[in-house]
C-alpha positions, 0 to 999 in steps of 0.5 A: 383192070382184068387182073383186078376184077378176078381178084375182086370175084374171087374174094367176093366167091371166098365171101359167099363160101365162108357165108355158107359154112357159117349159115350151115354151123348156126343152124346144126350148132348143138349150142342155142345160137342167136344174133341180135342187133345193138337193141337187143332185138333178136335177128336171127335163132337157130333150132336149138335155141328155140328148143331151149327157150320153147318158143317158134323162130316167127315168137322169137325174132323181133323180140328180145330175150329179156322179154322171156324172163322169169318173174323171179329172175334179176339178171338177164334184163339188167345183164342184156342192157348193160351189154348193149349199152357198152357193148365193146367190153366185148363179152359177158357170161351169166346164169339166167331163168326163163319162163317156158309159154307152158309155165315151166322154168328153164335156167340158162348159162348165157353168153354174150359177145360182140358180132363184127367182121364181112357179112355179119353185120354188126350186133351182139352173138348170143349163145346159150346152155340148157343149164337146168339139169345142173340148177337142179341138181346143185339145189337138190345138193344144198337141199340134202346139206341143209338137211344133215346139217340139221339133223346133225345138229339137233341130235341128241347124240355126239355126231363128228364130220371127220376128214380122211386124215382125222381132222374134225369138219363139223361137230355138234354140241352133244359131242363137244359136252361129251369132251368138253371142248368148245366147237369153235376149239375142237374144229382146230383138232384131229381126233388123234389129237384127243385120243389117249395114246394108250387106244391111240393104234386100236382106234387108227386100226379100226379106222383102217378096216 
């Protein structure tokens, strides 16, 4: 019995260590971290996350992270609820947009999974990444496209995107009238392709430079 009750203090001793490193993790975590129960309702949060969301642990516990969606997103609501509806599929990742109390938008990379295990409790891990540097710079990218694109296309004159072993990307009709082929045709095509051998090695050369 003596035997028993030292092993039961020395595993409850192991618990109570593991609790402690875990707490210390959650709190100096660089990632935000939340724990939620099976509603969805926020039980715990650590700083970070706070800072990503922009609101105070005593805004955010009791609430749900859905509540602080942006009026145009579609996704952490329907996301959330199917999570927690089924959450043995065990995980999920999704981009999300919250709206910040000062109006500002912050679009998050969620990710989802399942809290189980000796003094965890059961419930959902929520964990998120500020991912609105990455948002903005992935639309000031499409943006600048979008604007070549037009640009190319509504010039008056012949305009190639030419790969670097001479195959044609993108044409504009200036330049398909001036050769005479179909956009759709000369897409299929190098400008070596259509080059009169004769200029050819010049061109290649000049290329070269």
């Amino acid at each position: 019995r003596i035997a028993l009750v030292l092993e039961r203090d020395e595993l409850a001793a192991q618990l109570s260590a593991s609790k402690v490193e875990l707490d210390s993790m959650f709190e100096r975590s660089q990632l935000g971290l939340a724990a939620a129960d099976f509603d969805g309702v926020l039980t715990r949060v650590n700083p970070h996350f706070c800072d990503i969301v922009g609101r105070t642990p005593d805004v955010l516990m009791g609430a749900r992270l859905r509540s602080f969606a942006a009026s145009a997103d579609t996704t952490l609501a329907p996301r959330m609820a199917g999570f927690v509806a089924n959450p043995e599929s065990a995980r999920d990742t999704f981009d999300a947009c919250l709206q910040r109390p000062d109006g500002s938008l912050a679009w998050i990379r969620v990710y989802l999974s399942l809290r189980t295990g000796p003094g965890l409790g059961d419930g959902i891990w929520i964990q998120i990444e500020d991912a609105t540097e990455r948002k903005v710079a992935t639309e000031e990218l499409l943006a600048a496209d979008q604007r070549f694109s037009l640009a190319m296309n509504n010039a008056p004159i012949g305009m190639a995107l030419v790969s670097l072993d001479g195959s044609f990307m993108e044409v504009n009709e200036s330049f398909c009238r001036m050769l005479g082929y179909a956009q759709s045709t000369l897409v299929t095509k190098s400008f070596q392709e259509i080059t009169d051998p004769a200029h050819l090695d010049q061109d290649l050369a000049n290329v070269e430079r």
